[in-house]
Backbone bond lengths (Angstrom), bond angles and torsions (degrees), N, CA, C in turn:
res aa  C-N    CA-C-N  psi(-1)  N-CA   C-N-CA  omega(-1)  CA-C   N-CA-C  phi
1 X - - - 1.452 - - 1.512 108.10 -
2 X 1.191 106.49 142.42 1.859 102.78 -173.92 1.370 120.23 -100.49
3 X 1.500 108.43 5.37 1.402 137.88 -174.47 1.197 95.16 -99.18
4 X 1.600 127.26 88.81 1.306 119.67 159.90 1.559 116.53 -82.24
5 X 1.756 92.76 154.78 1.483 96.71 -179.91 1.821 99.46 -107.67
6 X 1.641 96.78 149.09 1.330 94.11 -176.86 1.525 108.45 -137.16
7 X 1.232 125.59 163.52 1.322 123.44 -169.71 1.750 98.29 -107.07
8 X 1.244 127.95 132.33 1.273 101.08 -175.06 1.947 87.78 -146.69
9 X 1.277 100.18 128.09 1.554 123.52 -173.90 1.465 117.38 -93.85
10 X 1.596 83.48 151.74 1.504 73.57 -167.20 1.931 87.65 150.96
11 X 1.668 109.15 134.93 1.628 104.65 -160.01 1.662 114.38 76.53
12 X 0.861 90.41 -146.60 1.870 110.41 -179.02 1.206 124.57 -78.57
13 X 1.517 103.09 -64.38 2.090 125.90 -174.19 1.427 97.91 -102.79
14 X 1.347 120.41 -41.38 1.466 122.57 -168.34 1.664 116.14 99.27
15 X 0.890 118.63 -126.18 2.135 124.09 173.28 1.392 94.99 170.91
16 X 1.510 102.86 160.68 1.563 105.70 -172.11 1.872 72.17 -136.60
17 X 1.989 94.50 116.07 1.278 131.06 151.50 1.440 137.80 -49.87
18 X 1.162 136.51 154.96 1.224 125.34 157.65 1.527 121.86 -132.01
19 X 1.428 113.78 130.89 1.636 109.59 -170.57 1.768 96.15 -128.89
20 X 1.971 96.54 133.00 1.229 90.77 175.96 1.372 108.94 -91.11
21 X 1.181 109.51 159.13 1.966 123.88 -163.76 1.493 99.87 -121.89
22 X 1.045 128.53 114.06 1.968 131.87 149.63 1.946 93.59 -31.61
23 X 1.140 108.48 142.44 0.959 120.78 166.08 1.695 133.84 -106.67
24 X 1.736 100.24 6.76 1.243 135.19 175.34 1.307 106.85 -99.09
25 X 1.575 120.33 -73.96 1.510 127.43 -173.43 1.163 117.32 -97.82
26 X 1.098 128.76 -23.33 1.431 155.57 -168.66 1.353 124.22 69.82
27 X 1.501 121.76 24.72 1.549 151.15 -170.85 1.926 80.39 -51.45
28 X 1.394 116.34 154.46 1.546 109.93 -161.24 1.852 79.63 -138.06
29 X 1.412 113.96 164.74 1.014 93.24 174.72 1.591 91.94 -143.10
30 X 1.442 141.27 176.41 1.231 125.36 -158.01 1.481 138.13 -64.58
31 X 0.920 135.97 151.86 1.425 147.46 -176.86 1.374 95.40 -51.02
32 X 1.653 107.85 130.81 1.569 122.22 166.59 1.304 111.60 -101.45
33 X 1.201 135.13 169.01 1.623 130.02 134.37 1.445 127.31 -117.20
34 X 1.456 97.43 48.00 1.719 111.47 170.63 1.761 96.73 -177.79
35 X 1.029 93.37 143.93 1.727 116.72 -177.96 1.325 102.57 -64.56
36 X 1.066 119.21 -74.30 1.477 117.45 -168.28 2.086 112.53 -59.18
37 X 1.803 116.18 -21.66 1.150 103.99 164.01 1.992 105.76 -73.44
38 X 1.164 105.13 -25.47 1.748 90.03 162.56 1.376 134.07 -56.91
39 X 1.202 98.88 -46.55 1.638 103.59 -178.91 1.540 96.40 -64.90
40 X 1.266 137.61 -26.33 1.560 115.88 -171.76 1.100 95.90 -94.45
41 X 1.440 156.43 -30.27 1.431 150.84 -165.16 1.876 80.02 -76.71
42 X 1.310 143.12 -73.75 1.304 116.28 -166.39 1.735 119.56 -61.88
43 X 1.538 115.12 2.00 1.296 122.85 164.70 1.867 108.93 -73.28
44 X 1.337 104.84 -43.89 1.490 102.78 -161.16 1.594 94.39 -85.98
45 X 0.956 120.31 -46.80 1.466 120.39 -167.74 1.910 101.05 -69.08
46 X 0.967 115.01 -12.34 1.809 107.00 157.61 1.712 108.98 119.18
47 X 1.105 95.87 -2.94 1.043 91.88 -159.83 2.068 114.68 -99.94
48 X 1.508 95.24 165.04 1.686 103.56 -145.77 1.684 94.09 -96.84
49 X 1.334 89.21 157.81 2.124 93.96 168.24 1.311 83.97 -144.57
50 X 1.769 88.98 156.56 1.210 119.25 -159.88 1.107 116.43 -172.08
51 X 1.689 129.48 142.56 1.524 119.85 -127.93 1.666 66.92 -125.94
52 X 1.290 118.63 143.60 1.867 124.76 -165.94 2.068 93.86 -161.10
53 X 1.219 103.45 100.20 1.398 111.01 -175.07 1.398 109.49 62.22
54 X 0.914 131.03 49.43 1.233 132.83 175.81 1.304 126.03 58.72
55 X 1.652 101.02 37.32 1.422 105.28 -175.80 1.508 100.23 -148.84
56 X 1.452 125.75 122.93 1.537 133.21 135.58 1.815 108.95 11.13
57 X 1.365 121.35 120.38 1.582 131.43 162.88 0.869 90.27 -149.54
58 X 1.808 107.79 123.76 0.974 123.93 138.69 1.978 136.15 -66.56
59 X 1.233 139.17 152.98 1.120 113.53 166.37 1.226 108.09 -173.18
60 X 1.543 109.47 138.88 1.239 122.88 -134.88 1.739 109.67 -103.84
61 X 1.261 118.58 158.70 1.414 108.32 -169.62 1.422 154.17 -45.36
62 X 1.784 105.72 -23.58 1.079 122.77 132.91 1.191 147.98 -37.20
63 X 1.493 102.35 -68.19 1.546 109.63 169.06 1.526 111.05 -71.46
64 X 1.843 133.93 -13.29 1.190 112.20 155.45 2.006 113.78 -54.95
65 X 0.837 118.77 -70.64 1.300 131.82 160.29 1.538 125.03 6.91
66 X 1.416 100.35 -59.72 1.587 118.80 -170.06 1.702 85.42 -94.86
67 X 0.990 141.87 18.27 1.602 129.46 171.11 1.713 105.79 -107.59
68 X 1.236 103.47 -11.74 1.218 110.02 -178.87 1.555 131.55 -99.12
């Protein structure tokens, strides 16, 4: 999954983040605090998913680019 989850501290308990990752270059793009606002920040920012061995890739506008 290219949607890593991250624990990120800070306060008391902290929050566990989410940053979407290129799954080519690994270009990251900003910290969410909900999954599904991730999946649309790699919607708006251009970028493609794609199911590759039976797994979720993300990949980001560049590396669409250089495939072509």
């Amino acid at each position: 999954m290219s949607i890593e989850c991250k624990a990120e501290y800070g306060g008391m308990y902290g929050n566990m983040v989410f940053v979407p990752v290129c799954d080519v270059c690994g270009a990251e793009l900003p910290v969410e605090y909900d999954f599904m606002d991730a999946v649309r920040a790699t919607e708006e920012a251009g970028w493609k998913s794609r199911i590759v061995d039976n797994e979720w890739r993300d990949i980001c506008v560049d590396c669409q680019e250089d495939e072509r």
